[in-house]
C-alpha positions in Angstrom: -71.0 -70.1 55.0 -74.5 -68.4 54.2 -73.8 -66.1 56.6 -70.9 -65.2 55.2 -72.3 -64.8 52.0 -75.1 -62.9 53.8 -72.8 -60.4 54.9 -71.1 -59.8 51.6 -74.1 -59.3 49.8 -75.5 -56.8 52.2 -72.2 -55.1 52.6 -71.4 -55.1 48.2 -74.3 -55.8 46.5 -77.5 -55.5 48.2 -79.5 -54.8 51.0 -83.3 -54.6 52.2 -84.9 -51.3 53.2 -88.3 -50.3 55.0 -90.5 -47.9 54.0 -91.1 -45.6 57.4 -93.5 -42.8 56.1 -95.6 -41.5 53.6 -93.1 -39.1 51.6 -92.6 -41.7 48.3 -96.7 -42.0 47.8 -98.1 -43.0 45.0 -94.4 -45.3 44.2 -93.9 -46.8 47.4 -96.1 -47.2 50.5 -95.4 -47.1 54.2 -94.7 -50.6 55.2 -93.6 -51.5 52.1 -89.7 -53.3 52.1 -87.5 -52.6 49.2 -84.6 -53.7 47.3 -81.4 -51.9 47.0 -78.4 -52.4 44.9 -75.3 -50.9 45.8 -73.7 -51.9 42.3 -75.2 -49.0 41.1 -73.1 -46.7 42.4 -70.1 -48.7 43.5 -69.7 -48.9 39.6 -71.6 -47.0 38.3 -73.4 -43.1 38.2 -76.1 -41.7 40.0 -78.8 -40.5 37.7 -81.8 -38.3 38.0 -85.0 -40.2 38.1 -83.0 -42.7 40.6 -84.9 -43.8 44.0 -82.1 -43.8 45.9 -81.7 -44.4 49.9 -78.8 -42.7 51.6 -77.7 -41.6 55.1 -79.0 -38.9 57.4 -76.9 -35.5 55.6 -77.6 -34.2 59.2 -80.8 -33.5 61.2 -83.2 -34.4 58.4 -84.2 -37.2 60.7 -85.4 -37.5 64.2 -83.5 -39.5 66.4 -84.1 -43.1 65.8 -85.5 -45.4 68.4 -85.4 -49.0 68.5 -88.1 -51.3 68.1 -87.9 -54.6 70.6 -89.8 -57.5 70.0 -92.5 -58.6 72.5 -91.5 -62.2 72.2 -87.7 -62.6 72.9 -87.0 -65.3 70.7 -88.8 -63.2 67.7 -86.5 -60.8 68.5 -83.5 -62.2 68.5 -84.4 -63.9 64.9 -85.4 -60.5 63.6 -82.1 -59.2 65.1 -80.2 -62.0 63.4 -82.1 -61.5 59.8 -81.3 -57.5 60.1 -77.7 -58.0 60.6 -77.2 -60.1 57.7 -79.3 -57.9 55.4 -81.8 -60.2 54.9 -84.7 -57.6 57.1 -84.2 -54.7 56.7 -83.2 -52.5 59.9 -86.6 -50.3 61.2 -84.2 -47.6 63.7 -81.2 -47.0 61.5 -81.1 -43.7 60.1 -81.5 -44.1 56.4 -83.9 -41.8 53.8 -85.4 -42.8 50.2 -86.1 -40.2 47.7 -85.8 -39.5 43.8 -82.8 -37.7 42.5 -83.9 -34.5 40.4 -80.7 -33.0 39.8 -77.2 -34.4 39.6 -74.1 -32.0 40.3 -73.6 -29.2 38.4 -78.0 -29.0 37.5 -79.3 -25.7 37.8 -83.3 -27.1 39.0 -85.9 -24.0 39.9 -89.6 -24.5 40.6 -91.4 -23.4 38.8 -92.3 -22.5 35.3 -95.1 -20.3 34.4 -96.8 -24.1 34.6 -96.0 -25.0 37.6 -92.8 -27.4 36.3 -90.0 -27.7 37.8 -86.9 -26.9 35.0 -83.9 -28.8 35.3 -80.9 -26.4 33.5 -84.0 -24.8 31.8 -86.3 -27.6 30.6 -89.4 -28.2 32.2 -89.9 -32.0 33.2 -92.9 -33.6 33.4 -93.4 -35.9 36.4 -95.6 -38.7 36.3 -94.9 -40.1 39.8 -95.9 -37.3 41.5 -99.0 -38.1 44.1 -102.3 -37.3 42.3 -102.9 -34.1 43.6 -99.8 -32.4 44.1 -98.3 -29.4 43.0 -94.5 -29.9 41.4 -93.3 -27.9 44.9 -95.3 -26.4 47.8 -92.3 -23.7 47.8 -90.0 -21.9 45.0 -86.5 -22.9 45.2 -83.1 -21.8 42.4 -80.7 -24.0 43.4 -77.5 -25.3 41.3 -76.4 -28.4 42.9 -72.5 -28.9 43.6 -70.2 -31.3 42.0 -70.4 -34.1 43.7 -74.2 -34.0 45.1 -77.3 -34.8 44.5 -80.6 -32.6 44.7 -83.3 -35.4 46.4 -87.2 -34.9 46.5 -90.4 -37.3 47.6 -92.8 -38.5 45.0 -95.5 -36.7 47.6 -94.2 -33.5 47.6 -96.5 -32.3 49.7 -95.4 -34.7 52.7 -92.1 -34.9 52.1 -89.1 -33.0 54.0 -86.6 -33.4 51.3 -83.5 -31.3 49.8 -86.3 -27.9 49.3 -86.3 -28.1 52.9 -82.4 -27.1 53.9 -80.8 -25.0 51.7 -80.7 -22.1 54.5 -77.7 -20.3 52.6 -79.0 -20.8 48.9 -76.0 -22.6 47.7 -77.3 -25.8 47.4 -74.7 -27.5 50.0 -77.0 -27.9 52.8 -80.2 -28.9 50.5 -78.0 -31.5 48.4 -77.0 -34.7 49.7 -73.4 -35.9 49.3 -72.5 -38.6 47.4 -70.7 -41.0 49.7 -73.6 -40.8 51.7 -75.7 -42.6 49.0 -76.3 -46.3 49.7 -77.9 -47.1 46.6 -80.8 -47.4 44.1 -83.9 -49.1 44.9 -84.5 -51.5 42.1 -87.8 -53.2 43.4 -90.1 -53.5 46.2 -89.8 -56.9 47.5 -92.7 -56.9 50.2 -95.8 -57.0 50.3 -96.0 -59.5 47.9 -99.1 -57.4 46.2 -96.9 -54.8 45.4 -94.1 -56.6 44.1 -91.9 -55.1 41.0 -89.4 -53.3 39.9 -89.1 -49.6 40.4 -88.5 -46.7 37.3 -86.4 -44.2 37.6 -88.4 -42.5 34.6 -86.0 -41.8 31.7 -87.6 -40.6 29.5 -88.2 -37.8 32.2 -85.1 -36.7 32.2 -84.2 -37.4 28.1 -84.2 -33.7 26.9 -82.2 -32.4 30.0 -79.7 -30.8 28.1 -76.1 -31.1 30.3 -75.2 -28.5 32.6 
């Protein structure tokens, strides 16, 4: 029965995901394990300031490689937690970045201060790693229907949606909806980093609609 119930919370409500690299610094560290619920966008919308974790679009990841246990019975407990949800899976091929523009936003970097606009108002971002610049490269994107336009909190380590838009549509740089898993609503482990995660609102409050 509890692994029943295991299941149909991972599969419906919620699931565990590690942190693999660097590209959410200052908000989330390698190592770190966080929790994401899938009611979010099973019922409800994707909005900009979300951390969200969604599948590989295509070839923004390298291929993923297994990690094996050196103790066999470690591993097959490991492999037995990961299938129910409750670790969360280190080879699957899964991102996590912060939505900065829902379909139909026109986002450009940058302002004559170095802000990125979002359908022509400059946002200030406070999660952005101390040091970085909005965007390492200019970009004038308007994202389609049914997309979202993704970027890391380290923008300068962080191959996100400014990285593949090779026509300039916005299709290639965007990442499609049904390929969203969820939003991360906390990070669970380490236990020294435990909370729940913003998606910034007030951010995002004077974005007039596209």
């Amino acid at each position: 029965m509890a692994v029943v119930l295991s299941l149909v919370v991972k599969t419906w409500i919620a699931q565990a995901f590690f942190i693999p690299s660097g590209s959410m610094e200052d908000t989330l560290q390698v190592g770190d394990r966080v929790m994401v619920s899938k009611l979010h966008t099973r019922f409800g919308d994707v909005n900009r300031g979300d951390i969200v974790v969604f599948k590989d679009p295509g070839n923004w990841l390298p291929p993923a490689q297994a990690v094996e246990s050196r103790n066999e019975l470690v591993g097959k407990v490991q492999a037995a937690l990961t299938f129910v949800g409750l670790l969360p899976d280190p080879a699957d091929e899964h991102l996590i970045k912060r939505v900065i523009g829902v379909g139909g936003d026109h986002v450009v970097c940058c302002d004559a201060e170095n802000r990125i606009t979002v359908n022509g108002a400059p946002i200030e971002e406070p999660y952005v790693h101390p040091g970085d610049a909005a965007s390492q490269m200019t970009f004038d994107i308007t994202v389609p229907h049914g997309r979202v336009w993704v970027m890391g909190d380290h923008r300068s380590d962080s191959q996100d949606s400014r990285y593949h838009p090779r026509n300039g549509d916005g299709i290639e740089g965007s990442v499609p909806l049904d390929l969203v898993i969820g939003r991360s609503v906390a990070t669970v482990w380490p236990l020294s980093s435990f909370g729940t995660l913003s998606n910034y609102p007030q951010v995002f409050a004077h974005v007039p609609a596209p």
